[in-house]
C-alpha positions in Angstrom: 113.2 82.4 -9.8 110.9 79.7 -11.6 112.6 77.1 -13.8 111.9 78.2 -17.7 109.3 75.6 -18.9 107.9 74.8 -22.5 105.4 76.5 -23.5 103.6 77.4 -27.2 104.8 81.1 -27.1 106.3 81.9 -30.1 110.3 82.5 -29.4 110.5 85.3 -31.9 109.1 88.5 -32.0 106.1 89.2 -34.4 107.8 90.4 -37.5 110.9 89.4 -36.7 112.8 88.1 -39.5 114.2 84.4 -39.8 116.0 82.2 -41.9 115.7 78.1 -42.8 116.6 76.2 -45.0 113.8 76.1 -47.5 110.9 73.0 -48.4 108.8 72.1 -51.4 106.0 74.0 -50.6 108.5 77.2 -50.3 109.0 77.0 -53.9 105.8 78.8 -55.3 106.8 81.8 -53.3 110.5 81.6 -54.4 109.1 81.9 -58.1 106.9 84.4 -57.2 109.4 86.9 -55.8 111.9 85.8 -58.8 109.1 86.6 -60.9 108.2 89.9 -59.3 112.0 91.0 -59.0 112.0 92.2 -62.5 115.7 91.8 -62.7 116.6 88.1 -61.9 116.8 85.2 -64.7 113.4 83.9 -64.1 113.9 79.9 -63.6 110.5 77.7 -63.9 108.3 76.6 -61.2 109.8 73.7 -61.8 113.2 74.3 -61.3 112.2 76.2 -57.6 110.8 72.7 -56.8 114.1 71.4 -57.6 116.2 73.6 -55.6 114.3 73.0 -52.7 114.4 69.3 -52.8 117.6 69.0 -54.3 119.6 71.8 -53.5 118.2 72.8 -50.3 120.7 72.1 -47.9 122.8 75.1 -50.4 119.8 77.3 -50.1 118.5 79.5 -47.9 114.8 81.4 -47.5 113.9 84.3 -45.2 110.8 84.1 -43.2 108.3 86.9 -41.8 105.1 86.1 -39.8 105.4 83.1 -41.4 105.5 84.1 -45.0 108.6 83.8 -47.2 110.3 86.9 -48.3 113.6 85.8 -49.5 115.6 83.2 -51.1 119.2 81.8 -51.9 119.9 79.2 -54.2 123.2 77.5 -54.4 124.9 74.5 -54.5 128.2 73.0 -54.1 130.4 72.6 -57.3 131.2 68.9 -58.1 134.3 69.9 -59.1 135.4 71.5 -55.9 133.3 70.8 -52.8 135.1 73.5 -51.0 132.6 75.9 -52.9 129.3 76.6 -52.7 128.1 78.5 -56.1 125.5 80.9 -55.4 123.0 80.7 -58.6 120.6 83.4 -57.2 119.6 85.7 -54.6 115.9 87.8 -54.3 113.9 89.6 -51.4 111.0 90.4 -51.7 110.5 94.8 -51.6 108.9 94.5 -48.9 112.1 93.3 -46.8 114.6 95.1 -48.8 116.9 97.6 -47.3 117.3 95.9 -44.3 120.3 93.2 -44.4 117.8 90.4 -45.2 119.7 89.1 -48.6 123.2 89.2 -46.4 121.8 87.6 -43.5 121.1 84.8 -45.8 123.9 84.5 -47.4 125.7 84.8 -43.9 123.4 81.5 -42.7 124.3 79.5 -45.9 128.1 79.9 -45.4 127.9 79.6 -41.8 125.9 75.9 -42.3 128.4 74.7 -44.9 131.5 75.8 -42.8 130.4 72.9 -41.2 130.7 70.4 -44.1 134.1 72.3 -45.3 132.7 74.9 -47.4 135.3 78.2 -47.2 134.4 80.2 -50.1 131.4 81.2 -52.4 131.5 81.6 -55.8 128.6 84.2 -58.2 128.6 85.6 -61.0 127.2 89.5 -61.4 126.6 91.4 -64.8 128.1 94.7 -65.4 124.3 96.9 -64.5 123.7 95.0 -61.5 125.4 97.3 -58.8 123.3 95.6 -56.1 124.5 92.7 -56.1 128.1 94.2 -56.4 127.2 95.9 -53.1 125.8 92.9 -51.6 128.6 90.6 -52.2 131.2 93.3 -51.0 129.6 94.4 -47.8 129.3 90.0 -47.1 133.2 90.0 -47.8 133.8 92.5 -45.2 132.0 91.1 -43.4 133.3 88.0 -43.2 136.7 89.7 -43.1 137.3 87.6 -46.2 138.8 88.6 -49.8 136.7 89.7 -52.9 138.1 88.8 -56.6 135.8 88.9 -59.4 137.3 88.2 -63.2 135.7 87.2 -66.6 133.5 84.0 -66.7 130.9 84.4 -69.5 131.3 87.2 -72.1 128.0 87.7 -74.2 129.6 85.1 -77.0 128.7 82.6 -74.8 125.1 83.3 -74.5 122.9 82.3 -77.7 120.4 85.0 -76.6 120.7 88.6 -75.5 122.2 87.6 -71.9 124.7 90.3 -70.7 127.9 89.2 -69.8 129.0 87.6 -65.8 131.7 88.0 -63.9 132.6 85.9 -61.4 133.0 86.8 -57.5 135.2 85.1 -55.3 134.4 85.5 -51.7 137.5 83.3 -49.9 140.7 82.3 -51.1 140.5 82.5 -54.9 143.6 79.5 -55.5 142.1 78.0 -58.8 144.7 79.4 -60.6 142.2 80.5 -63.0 140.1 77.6 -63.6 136.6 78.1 -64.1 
């Protein structure tokens, strides 16, 4: 048998799909498939640029052909750097329905295990049973608990924001805190 040498083969299959952490120019797409979600807070182009300079070692895009389809954002609360809060998740329709959004949520917590990160923190309004789903199915998972409770009740929003619950994915010990 031949030794295995180098070569410029691609190592993954064409339309395979592949997770990274994301880059600046990364960001345009991110907004785009915000944008085109329909149902996600949409952030400026601005702010993409910012998670992906500042935050993106806590987020996470997928990658087809060469052509983003997906995106995490997160970071890791200040207040307790044993969580990473997950500020939003998106894939693009042409991925969905195929584990793409928990495969990157499944690379983020498996890179910031490494830096001590053991649970994730989101918050979900009351319509959005996909991201209910999501969250869940990541849990199990990750054999880990789920706890949601009350965060932000629409008092707290000066516009027409729903209300958010909190998810807990890992040991929920903040003794209510928030």
């Amino acid at each position: 048998m031949s030794p295995v040498t180098e070569s410029a083969t691609p190592t993954t299959a064409p339309g395979a799909v592949t997770t990274r952490q994301p880059d600046i120019d990364d960001a345009v797409r991110m907004w785009e498939i915000a944008r085109d979600s329909q149902v996600l807070d949409l952030n400026s182009s601005y702010a993409y640029l910012l998670w992906c300079r500042d935050f993106r070692d806590t987020s996470v895009v997928a990658e087809q052909d060469g052509r983003v389809g997906g995106f995490v954002t997160g970071f890791v609360r200040p207040e307790d750097p044993r969580t990473v809060f997950v500020w939003q998740v998106a894939v693009d329709e042409s991925l969905r329905g195929r584990g793409v959004a928990a495969a990157m949520l499944n690379n983020l917590l498996d890179h910031l295990a490494l830096q001590g990160v053991t649970r994730l923190e989101t918050t979900i309004g009351p319509g959005n049973e996909a991201s209910r789903a999501l969250f869940s199915s990541v849990a199990r998972m990750r054999y880990a608990d789920l706890t949601k409770r009350e965060l932000f009740t629409n008092k707290h929003f000066p516009d027409q924001h729903e209300s958010e619950e909190l998810y807990i994915i890992g040991d929920d010990t903040t003794g209510g805190e928030q």
